[in-house]
N, CA, C and O atoms as a DFTB+ gen file, in Angstrom:
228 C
 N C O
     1  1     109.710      34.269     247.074
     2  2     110.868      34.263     247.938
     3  2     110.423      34.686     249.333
     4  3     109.226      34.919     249.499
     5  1     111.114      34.785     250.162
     6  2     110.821      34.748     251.653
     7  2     111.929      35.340     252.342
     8  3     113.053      34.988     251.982
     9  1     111.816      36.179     253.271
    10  2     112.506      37.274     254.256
    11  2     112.477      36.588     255.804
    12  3     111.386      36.179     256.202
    13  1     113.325      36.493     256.432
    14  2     113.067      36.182     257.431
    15  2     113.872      37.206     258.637
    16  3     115.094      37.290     258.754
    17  1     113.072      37.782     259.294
    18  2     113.478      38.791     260.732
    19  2     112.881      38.610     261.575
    20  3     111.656      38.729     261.539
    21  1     113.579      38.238     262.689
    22  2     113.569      38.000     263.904
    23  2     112.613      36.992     263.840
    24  3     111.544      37.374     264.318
    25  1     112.593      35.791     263.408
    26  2     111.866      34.488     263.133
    27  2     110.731      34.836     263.086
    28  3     109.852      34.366     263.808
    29  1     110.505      35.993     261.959
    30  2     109.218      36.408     261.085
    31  2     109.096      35.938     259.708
    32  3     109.991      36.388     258.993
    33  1     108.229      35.140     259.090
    34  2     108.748      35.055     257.341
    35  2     107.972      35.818     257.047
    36  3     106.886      35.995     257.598
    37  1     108.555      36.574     255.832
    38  2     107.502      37.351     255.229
    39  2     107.697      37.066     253.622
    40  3     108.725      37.269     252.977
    41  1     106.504      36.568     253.162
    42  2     107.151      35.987     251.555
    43  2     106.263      36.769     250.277
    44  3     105.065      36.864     250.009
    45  1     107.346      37.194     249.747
    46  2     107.023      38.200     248.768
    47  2     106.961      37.247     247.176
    48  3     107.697      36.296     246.912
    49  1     106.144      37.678     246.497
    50  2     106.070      37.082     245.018
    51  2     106.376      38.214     243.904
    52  3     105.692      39.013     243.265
    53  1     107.720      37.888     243.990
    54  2     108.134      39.145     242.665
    55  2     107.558      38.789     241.243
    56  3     107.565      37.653     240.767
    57  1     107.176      39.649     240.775
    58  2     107.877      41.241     240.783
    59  2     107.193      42.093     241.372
    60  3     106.002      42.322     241.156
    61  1     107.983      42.699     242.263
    62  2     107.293      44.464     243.223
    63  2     107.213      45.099     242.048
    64  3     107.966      45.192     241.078
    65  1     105.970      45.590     242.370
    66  2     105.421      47.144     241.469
    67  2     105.644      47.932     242.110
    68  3     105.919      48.873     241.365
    69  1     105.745      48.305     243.315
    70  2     105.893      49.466     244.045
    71  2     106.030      49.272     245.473
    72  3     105.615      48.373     246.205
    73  1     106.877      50.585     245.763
    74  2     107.137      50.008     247.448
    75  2     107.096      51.396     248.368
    76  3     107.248      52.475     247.795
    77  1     106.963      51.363     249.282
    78  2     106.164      52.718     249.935
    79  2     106.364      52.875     251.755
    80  3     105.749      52.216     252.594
    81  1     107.273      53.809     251.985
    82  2     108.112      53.570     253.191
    83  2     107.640      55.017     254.160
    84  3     107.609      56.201     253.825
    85  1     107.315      54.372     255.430
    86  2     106.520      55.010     256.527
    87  2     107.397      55.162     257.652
    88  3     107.137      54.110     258.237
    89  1     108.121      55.647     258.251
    90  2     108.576      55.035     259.255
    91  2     109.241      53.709     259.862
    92  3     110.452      53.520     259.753
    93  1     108.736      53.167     260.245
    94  2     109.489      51.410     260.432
    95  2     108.284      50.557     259.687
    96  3     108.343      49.337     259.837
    97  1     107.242      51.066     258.931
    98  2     106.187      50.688     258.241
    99  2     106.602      50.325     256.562
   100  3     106.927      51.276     255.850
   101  1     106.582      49.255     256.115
   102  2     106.692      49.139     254.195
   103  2     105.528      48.729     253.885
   104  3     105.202      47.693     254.464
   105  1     104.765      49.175     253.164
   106  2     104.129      48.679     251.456
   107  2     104.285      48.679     250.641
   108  3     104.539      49.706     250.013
   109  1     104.239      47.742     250.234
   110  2     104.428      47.481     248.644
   111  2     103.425      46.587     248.075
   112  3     102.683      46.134     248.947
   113  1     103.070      46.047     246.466
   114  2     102.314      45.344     246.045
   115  2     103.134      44.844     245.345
   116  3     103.938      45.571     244.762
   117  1     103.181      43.169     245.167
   118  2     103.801      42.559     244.586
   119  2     102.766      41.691     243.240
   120  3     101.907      42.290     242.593
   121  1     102.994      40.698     243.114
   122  2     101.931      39.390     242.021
   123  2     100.565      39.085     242.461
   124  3      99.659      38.854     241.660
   125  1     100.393      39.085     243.936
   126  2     100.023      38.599     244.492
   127  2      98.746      39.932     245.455
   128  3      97.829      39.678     246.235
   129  1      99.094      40.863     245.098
   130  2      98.356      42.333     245.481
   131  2      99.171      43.042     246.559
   132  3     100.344      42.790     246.835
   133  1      98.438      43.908     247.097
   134  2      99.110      44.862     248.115
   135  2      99.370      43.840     249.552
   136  3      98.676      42.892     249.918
   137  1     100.716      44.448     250.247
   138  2     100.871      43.917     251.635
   139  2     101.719      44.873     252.604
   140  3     102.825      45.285     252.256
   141  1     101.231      45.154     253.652
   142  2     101.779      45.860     254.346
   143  2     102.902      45.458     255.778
   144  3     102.236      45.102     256.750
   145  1     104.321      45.463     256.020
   146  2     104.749      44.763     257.043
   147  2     105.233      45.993     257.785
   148  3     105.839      46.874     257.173
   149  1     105.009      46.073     258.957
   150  2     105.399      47.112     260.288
   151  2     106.476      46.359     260.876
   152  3     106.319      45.143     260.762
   153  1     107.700      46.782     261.571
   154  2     108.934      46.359     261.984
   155  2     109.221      47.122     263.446
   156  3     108.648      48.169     263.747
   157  1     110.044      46.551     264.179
   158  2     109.747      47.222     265.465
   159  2     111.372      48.117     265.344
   160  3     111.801      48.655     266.364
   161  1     111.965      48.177     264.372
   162  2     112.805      49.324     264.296
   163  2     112.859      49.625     263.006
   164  3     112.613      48.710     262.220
   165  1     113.192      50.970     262.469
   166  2     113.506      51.679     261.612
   167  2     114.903      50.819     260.473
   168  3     115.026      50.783     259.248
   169  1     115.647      50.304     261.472
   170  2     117.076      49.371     260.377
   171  2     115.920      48.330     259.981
   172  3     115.322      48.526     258.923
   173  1     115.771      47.845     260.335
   174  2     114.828      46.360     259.983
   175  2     113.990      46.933     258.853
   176  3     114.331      46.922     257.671
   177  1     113.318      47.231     259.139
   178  2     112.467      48.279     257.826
   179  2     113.566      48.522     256.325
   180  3     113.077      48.219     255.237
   181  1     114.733      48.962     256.364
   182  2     115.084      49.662     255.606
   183  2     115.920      48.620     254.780
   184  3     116.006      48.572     253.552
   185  1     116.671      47.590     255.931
   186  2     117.079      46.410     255.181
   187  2     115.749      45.490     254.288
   188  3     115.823      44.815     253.261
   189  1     114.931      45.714     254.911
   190  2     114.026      44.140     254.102
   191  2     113.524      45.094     252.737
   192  3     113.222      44.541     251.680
   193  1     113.468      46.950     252.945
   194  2     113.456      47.538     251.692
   195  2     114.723      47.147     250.661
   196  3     114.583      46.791     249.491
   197  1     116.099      47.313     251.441
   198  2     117.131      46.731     249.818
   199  2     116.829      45.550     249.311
   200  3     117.067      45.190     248.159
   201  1     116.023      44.596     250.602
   202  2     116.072      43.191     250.049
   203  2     115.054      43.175     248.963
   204  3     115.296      42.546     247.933
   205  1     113.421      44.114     249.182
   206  2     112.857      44.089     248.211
   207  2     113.352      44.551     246.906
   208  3     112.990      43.974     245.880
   209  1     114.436      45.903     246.866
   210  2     114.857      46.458     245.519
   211  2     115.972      45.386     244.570
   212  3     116.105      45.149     243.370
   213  1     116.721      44.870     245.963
   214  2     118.135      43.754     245.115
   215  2     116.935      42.610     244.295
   216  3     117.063      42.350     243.099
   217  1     115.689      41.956     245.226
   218  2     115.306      40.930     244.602
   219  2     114.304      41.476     243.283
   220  3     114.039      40.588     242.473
   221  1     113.782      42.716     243.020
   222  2     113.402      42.808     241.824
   223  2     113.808      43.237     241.076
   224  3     113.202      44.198     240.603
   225  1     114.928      42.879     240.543
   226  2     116.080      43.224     239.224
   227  2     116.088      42.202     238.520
   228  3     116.802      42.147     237.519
């Protein structure tokens, strides 16, 4: 699946194993291994985190 902010894609291959929150910084590792995306605000960050938790259910 695929995220898109501020005409960034960022495409994740569920299922997340883990997700790991820095500041406006996320990691997580998905199917596909570890990936790290930096965001230039703190909301942006925190939304594409629910998007990672809603999409691995």
């Amino acid at each position: 699946m695929s995220y898109n902010v501020n005409g960034q894609l960022i495409t994740v291959n569920f299922p997340v194993a883990s997700i790991s929150v820095n500041k406006s910084s996320i990691a997580f590792t998905d199917s596909q291994g570890k990936n790290r995306q930096t965001f230039s605000k703190r909301t942006e960050a925190l939304k594409f985190m629910n998007w990672l938790l809603s999409g691995s259910k």
